[in-house]
Every structure is written in structure tokens, then in C-alpha cells.
TORDODREN-760677 format. One line per field, with one value per atom (N, C-alpha, C, CB): x, y, z. Coordinates in steps of 0.05 Angstrom, whole numbers, plus 5000, padded with zeros to 4 digits. Glycine has a CB too. Example, Ala and Ser with C-alpha at 12.3 -4.5 7.8 and 13.67 -1.06 7.14 Angstrom:
% TORDODREN-760677
xx	(5264	5246	5264	5226	5257	5273	5258	5282)
yy	(4886	4910	4934	4911	4955	4979	5001	4988)
zz	(5156	5156	5156	5181	5142	5143	5157	5114)
This chain:
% TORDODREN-760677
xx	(9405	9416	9445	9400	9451	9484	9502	9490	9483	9497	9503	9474	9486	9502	9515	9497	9516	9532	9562	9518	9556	9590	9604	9595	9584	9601	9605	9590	9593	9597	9619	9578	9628	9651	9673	9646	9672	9689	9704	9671	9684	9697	9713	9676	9739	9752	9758	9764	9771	9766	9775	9780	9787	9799	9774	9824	9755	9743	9713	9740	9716	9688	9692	9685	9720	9730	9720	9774	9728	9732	9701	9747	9677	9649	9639	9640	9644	9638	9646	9646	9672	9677	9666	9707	9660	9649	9625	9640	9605	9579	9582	9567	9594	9594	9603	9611	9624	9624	9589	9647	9588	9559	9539	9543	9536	9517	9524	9516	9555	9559	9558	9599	9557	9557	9523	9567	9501	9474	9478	9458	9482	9482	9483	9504	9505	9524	9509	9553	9490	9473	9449	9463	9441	9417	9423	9406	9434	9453	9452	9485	9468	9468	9446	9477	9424	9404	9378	9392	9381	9366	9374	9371	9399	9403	9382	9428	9382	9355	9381	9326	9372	9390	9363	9396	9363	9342	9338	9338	9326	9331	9336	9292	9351	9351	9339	9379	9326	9303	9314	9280	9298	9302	9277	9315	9276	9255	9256	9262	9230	9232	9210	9233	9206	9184	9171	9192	9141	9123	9107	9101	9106	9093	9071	9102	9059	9032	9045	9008	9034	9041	9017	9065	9012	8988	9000	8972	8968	8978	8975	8951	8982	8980	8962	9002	8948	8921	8919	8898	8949	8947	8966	8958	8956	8965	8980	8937	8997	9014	9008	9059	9004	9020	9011	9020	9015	9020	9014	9051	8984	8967	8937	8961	8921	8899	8880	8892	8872	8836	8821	8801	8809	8787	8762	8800	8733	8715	8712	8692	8699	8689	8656	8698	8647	8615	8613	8589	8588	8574	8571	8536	8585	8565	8541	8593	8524	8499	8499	8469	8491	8497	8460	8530	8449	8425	8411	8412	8405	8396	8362	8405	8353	8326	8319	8322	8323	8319	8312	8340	8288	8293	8306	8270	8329	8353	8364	8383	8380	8388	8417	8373	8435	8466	8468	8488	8478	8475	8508	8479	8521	8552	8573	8572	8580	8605	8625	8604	8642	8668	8695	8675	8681	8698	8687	8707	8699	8694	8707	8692	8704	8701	8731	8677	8743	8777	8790	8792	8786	8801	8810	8787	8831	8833	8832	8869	8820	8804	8828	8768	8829	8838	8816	8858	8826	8814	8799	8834	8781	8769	8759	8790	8765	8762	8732	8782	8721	8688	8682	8682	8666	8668	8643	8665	8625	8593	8589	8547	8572	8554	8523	8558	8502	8479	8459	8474	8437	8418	8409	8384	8397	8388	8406	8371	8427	8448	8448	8438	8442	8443	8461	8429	8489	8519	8528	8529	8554	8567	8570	8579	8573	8573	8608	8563	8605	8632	8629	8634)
yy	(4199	4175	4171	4151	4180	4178	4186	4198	4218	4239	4227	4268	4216	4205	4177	4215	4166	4146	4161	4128	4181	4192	4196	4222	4202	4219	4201	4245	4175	4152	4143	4135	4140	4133	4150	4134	4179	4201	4196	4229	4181	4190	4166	4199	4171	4152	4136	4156	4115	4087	4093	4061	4114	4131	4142	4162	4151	4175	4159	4202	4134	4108	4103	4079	4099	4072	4086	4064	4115	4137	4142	4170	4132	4132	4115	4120	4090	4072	4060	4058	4072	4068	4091	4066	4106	4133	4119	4162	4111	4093	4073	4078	4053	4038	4045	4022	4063	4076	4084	4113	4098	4111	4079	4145	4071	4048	4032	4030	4024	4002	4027	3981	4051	4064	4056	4092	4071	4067	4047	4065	4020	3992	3991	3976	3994	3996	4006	4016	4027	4049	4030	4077	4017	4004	3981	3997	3967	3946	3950	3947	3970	3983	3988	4005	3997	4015	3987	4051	3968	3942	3927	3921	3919	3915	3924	3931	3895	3905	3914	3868	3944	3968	3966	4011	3961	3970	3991	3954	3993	4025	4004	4055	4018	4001	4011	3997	3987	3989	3979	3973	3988	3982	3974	4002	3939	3924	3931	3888	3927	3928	3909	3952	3899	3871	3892	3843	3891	3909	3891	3927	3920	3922	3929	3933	3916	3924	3947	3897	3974	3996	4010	4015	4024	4038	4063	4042	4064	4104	4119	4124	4149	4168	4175	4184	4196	4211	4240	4201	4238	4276	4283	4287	4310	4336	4358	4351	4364	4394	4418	4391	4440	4461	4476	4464	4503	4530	4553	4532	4550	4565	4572	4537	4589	4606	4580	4640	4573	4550	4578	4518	4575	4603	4573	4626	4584	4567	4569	4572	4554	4556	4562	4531	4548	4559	4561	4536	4568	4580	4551	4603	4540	4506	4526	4473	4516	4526	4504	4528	4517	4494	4494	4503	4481	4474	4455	4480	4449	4422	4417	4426	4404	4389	4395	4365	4404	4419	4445	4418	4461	4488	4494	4505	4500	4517	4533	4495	4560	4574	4586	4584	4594	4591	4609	4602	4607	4619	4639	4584	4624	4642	4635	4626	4647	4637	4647	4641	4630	4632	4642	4592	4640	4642	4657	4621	4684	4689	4682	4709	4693	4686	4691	4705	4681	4680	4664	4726	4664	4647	4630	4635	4616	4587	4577	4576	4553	4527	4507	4510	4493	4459	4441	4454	4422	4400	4395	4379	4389	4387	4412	4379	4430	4465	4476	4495	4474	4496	4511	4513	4519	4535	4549	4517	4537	4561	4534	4572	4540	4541	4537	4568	4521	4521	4533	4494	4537	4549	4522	4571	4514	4505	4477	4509	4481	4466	4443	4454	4447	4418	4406	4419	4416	4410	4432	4381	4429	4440	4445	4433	4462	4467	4453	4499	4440	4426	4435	4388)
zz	(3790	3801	3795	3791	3774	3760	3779	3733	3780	3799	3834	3798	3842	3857	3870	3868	3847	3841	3833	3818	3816	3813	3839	3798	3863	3884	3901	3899	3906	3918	3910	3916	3889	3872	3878	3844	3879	3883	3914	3881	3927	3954	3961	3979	3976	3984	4004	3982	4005	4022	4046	4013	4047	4079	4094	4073	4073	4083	4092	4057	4079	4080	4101	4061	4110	4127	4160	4122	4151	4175	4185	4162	4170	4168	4192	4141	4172	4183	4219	4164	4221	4250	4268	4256	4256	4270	4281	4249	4254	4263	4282	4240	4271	4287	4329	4269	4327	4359	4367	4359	4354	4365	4363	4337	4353	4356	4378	4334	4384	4412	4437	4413	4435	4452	4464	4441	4444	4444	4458	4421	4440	4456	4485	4448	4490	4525	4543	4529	4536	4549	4558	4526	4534	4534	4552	4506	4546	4566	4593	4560	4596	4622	4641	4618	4624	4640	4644	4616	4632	4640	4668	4617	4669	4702	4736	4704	4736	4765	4787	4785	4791	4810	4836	4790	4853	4872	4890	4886	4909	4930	4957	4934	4964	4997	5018	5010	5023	5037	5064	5025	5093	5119	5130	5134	5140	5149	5188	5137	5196	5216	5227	5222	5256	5265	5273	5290	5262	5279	5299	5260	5311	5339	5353	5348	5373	5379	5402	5391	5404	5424	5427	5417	5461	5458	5445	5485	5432	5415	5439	5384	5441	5456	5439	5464	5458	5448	5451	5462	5468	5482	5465	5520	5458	5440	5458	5427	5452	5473	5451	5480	5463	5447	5456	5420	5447	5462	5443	5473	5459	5431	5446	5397	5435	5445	5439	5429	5447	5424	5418	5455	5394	5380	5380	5333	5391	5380	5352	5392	5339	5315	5311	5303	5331	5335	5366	5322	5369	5402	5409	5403	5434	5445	5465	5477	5472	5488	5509	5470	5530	5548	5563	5575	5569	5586	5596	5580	5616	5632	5630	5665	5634	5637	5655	5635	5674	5699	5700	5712	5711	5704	5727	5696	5715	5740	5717	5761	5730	5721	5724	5723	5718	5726	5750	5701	5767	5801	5788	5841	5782	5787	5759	5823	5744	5723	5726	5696	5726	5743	5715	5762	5692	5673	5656	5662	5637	5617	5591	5621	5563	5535	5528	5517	5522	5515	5551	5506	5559	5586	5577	5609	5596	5583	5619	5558	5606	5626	5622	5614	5641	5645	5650	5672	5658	5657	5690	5647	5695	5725	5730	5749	5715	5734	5734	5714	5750	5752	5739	5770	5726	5697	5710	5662	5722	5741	5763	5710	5774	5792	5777	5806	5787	5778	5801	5767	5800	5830	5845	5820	5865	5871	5881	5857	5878	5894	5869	5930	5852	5830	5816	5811	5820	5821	5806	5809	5800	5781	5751	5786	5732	5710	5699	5709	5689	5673	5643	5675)
């Protein structure tokens, strides 16, 4: 304990003084930071009046369709497919005849 009480004593009022303001910077610095970083900063935000609009429902694109499973197609009727107008990779539109059924019983869609 003596021991360093001698060196507390040893050192001088230049070298205390030179301490203490050192500390003290770094503490109002900390401070300023802390200070600083409390302020409500917000994000800017853009409002708009919503709206009632119809959605679209149609999809574009430009691409093969791959099934994922077999659909089976068959009627309650015993008829049997007279003519198929399309085979397995084609591509179809919309309205287009896809067979023929026998017995005049309309069209295959």
C-alpha cells in the first residue's frame, strides 16, 4: 500500500492534470454519442389513397406447359373418341377442338 502511495505522490501535477482531461474528452465524447444516437431520426415514408381496381387474372409468357400428371378424360355416355386432332407436347389455345366424340355427341374441349 506504501508502495503505491509513493508513486501517486511521485507523479506530477502536469502529468495528473494531462489525465484527467484526457478522461474527461473521452467521457463527453461517449456522452455526445449517446446524446446523439437517442434523437427520433425516422425513414421516409410515401402515403398513397387506396383504391378499389379490378385485378387481372391473365398470365403471358413464352414457355412449353410440361403436365405434372396424366388428366383422363371420359363421359357417361358410352362413346368413344371418333378423331384427335392433337398430340402430346402441342400447344392448344383457347376454344380449339382437341377430338371429336362418335356418335355426333359434340366436341371434346
Amino acid at each position: 500500500m506504501q508502495l503505491n502511495l509513493q508513486r501517486l505522490r511521485n507523479i506530477s501535477r502536469k502529468k495528473m492534470l494531462a489525465g484527467v482531461l484526457i478522461l474527461g474528452m473521452i467521457v463527453s465524447v461517449v456522452a455526445l454519442n449517446m446524446f446523439r444516437s437517442k434523437k427520433q431520426e425516422g425513414i421516409l415514408v410515401n402515403t398513397a389513397k387506396a383504391e378499389i381496381k379490378p385485378i387481372q387474372d391473365n398470365v403471358f409468357a413464352s414457355d412449353r406447359v410440361r403436365l405434372c400428371a396424366k388428366q383422363e378424360f371420359y363421359t357417361f355416355t358410352g362413346t368413344t373418341v371418333k378423331e384427335l386432332n392433337v398430340s402430346p407436347g402441342d400447344r392448344v389455345s383457347k376454344g380449339q377442338v382437341l377430338g371429336l366424340l362418335e356418335k355426333g355427341l359434340g366436341s371434346a374441349a
